[in-house]
KEVO-467938 format. One record per residue (C-alpha): residue number from 0; residue in three letters; x, y negated, z negated. Coordinates in Angstrom, 2 decimals, decimal comma, padded with zeros to 5 digits. Each point is the difference from the previous one (the first is absolute). Layout:
N
R   num   residu         x         y         z
R   NUM      Ala         X         Y         Z
...
***
This chain:
81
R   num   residu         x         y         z
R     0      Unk    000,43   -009,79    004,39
R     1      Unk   -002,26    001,11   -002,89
R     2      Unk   -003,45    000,01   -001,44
R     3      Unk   -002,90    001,40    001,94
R     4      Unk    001,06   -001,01    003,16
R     5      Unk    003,52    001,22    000,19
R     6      Unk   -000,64    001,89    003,03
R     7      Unk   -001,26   -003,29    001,94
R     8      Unk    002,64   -002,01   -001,35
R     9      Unk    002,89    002,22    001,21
R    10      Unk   -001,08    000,50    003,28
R    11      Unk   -000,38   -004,16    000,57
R    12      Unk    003,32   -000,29   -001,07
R    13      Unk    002,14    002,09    002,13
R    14      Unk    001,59    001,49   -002,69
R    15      Unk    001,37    003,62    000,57
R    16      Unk   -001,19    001,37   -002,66
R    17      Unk   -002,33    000,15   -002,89
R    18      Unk   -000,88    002,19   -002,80
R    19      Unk   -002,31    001,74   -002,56
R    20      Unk    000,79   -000,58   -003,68
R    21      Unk   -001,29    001,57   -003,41
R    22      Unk    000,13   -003,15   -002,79
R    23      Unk   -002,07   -000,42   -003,26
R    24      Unk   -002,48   -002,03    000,47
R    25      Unk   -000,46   -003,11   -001,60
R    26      Unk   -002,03   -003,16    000,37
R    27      Unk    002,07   -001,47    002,65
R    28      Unk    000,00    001,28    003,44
R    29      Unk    003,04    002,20    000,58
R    30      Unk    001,66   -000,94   -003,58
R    31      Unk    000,40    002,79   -001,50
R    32      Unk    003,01    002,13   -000,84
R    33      Unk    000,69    002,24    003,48
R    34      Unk    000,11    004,01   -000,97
R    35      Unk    000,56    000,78    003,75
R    36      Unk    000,24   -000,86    003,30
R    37      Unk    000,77    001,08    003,79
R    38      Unk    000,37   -001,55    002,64
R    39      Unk   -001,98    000,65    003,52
R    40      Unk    001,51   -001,56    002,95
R    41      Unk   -001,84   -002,13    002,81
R    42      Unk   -000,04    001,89    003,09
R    43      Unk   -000,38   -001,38    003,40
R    44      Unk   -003,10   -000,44    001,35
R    45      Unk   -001,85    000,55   -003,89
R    46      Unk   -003,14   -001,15   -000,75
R    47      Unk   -002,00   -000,62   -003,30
R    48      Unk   -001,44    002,96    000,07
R    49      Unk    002,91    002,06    000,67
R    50      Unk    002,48   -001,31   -002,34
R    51      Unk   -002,75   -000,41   -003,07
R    52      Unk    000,35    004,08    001,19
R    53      Unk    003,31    000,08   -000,88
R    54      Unk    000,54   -002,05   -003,35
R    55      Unk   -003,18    002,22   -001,18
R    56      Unk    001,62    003,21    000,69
R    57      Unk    003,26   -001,66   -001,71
R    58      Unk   -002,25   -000,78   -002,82
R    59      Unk   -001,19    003,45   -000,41
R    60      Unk    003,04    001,26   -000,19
R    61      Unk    001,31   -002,51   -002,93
R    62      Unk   -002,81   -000,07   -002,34
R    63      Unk    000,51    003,20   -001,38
R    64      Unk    003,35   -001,14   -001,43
R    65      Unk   -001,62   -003,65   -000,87
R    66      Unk   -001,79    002,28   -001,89
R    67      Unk    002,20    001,53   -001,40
R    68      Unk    002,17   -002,44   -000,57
R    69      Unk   -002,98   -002,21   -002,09
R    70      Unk   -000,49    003,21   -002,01
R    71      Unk    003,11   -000,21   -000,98
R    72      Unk    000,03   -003,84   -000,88
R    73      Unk   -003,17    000,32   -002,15
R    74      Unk    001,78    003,34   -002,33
R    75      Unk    002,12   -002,07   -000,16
R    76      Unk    002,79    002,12    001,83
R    77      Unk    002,84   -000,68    002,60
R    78      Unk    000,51    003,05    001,28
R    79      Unk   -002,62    001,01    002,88
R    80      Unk    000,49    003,50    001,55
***
């Protein structure tokens, strides 16, 4: 599942889990190159509301080393502390 309604799209499938996801972003939906990612698992008896919860306390918890990792990219660096 991906694009703006990931959390939808999950929760319709039955999957068991999902995830939240740092990329570049480029014109495509969801195309570009993946910094970093965790996954947030699909507990019984979620809802929209609660999951989108969970992959958005996921995704405040990766960004600052998406960030970090980008930083990196653009000097032109691999090595990210």
């Amino acid at each position: 599942a991906g694009g703006m309604d990931a959390v939808e799209q999950a929760l319709a499938s039955g999957t068991r889990r999902t995830g939240a996801t740092v990329h570049v972003v480029t014109a495509e939906l969801d195309a570009g190159p993946i910094l970093v990612q965790e996954a947030v698992p699909i507990l019984e008896g979620d809802t929209v509301e609660t999951l989108r919860q969970r992959v958005h306390e996921a995704e405040y918890r990766i960004l600052p080393q998406g960030i970090r990792l980008m930083e990196a990219r653009l000097a032109g660096s691999s090595t990210v502390r």
